[in-house]
N, C-alpha and C positions, 0 to 999 in steps of 0.2 A: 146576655153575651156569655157568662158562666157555663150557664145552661145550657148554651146549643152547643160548648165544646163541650162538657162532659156527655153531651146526646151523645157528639161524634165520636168519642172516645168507645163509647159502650155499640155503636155501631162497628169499629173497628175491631173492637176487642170478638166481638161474633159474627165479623168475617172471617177474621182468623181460625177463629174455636172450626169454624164447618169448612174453610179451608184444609184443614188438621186432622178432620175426623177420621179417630179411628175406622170407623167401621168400611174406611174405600178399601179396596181391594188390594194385596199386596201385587211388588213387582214381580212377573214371570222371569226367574232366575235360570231357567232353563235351557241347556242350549239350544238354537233354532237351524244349526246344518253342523256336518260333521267339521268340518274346518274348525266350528268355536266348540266342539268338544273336544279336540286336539291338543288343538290352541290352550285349552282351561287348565285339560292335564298339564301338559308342557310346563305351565305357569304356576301350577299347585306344586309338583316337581320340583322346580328351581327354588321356589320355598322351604320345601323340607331341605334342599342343599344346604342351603345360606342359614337355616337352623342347627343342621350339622357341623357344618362349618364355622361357626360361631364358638359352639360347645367346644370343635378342636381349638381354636384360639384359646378360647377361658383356661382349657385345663394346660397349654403352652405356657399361660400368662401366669397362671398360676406356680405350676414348674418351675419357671425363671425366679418367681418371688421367694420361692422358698429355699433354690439354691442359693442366692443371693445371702438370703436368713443366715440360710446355717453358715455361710462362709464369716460373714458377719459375727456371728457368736463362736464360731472355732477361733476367729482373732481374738477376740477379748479373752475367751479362756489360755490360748498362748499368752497373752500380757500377764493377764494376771498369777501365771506360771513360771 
């Protein structure tokens, strides 16, 4: 009984392995009419936006933090003045 599940095991294990094999052919990433090469750009596009626009957040978020800072440390040097 051992025996015939670890068969199955090792049965399984290389239907996997040659399900998996590398050597099948990659997928055709290509576009196949002009609409999904449009389409691709459009959507490559709206990426670099939303990357741009991120960066302008960060460096807003940033700004704010360090206003915030320095206003922070102008009051303690008033106090302690």
């Amino acid at each position: 009984m051992i025996e015939s599940r670890a068969a199955r095991l090792r049965r399984a294990i290389e239907a996997t392995r040659i399900q998996h094999d590398p050597a099948t052919p990659p997928i055709d990433l290509a576009p196949r009419s002009t609409h999904e090469a449009i389409t691709r750009q459009l959507v490559e596009d709206i990426g670099q936006d939303v990357e741009k626009l991120a960066a302008k957040v960060d460096r807003i978020t940033w700004t704010i933090l360090a206003t915030i800072l320095a206003a922070v440390v102008v009051k303690i040097l008033e106090t302690l003045t």
